[in-house]
N, C-alpha and C positions, 0 to 999 in steps of 0.2 A: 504494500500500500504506500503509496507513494502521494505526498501532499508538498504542499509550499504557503511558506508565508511572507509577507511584505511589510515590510516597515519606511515610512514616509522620511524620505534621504532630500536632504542639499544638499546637492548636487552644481557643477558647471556645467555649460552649452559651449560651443567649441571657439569663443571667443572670451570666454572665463569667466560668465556674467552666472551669477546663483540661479539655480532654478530650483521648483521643486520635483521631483519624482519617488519612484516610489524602488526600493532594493529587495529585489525578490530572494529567497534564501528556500531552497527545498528540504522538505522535512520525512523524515522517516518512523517507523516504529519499530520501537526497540526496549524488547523487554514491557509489553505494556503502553510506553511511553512514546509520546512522538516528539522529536527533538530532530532539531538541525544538525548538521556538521557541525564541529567544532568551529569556533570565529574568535581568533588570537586576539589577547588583549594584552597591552603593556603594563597599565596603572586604572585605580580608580581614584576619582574624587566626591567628598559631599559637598556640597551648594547650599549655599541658603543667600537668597536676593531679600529685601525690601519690597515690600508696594511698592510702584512707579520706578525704584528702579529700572534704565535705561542701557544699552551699551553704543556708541556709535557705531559706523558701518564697518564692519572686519568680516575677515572669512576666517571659520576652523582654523584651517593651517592641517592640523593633523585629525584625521575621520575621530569622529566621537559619536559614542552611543551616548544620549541622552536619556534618564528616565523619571521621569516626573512624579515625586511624592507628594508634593502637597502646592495648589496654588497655580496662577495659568503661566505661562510662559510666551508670546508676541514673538515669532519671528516675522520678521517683512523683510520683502526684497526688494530689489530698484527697481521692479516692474511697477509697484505698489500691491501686490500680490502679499497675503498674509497668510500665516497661519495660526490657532490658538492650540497649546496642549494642554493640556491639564492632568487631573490624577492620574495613575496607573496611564499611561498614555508615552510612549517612546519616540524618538527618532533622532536619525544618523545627522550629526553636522560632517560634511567632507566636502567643503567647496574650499578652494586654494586658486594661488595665483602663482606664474613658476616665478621661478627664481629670476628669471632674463626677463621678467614685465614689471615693472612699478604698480602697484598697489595706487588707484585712486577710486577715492569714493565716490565721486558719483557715477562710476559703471561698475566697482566690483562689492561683494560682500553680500550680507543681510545685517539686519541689529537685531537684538533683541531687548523686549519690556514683560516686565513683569503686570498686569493688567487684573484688576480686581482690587480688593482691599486685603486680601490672604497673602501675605508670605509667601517666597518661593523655594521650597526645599525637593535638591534635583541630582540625582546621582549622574558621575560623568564618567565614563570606561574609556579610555583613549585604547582607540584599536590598533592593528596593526595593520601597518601601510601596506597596501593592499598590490 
């Protein structure tokens, strides 16, 4: 039996600009259980933002699984394209700019905001470059 699951990735478009999409990952059963392949990880971090906490435009740099404990989380990208996460609610940061392009804001990155009056408490898994 053979399944897959998707988790909602920023992502770049072939001129380095964020997008959203969605990272598919195929799942098996095993033992009962259905789990994906294994997907390497380096480090975790915990998070805790503020209400209204903001960040200006940057990109990951390095893919991060984000996962949402408590409180919503505002990414937007230069399109004006948004998206909200909230509780139990995940997704991949991995938009980057290379090394040979300068980083400017107004075509590359997303921000993110903290949105609601809740706190934002967010675990971060830095993956492994892929």
């Amino acid at each position: 039996m053979a399944l897959q699951t998707s988790l909602p990735t920023i992502t770049v478009d072939e001129h380095f600009v964020s997008v959203f999409s969605e990272e598919v990952y195929p799942r098996h059963v095993r033992g009962g259980m259905v789990l994906t392949d294994r997907i390497e990880a380096q480090n975790l971090r915990l998070r805790e933002s503020a209400p209204g906490y903001q960040t200006d435009w940057h990109v990951a740099g390095d893919p991060t699984l984000i996962i949402i404990q408590q409180g919503v989380l505002r990414i937007t990208l230069q399109s004006g394209s948004y998206r909200d996460f909230s509780q139990g609610q995940a997704f991949i940061a991995r938009d980057y700019v290379p090394d040979d392009i300068a980083f400017d804001p107004e075509i590359h990155g997303h921000t993110a905001e903290v949105v609601g009056d809740k706190a934002l408490s967010a675990i971060h898994v830095k993956l492994a470059s892929s």
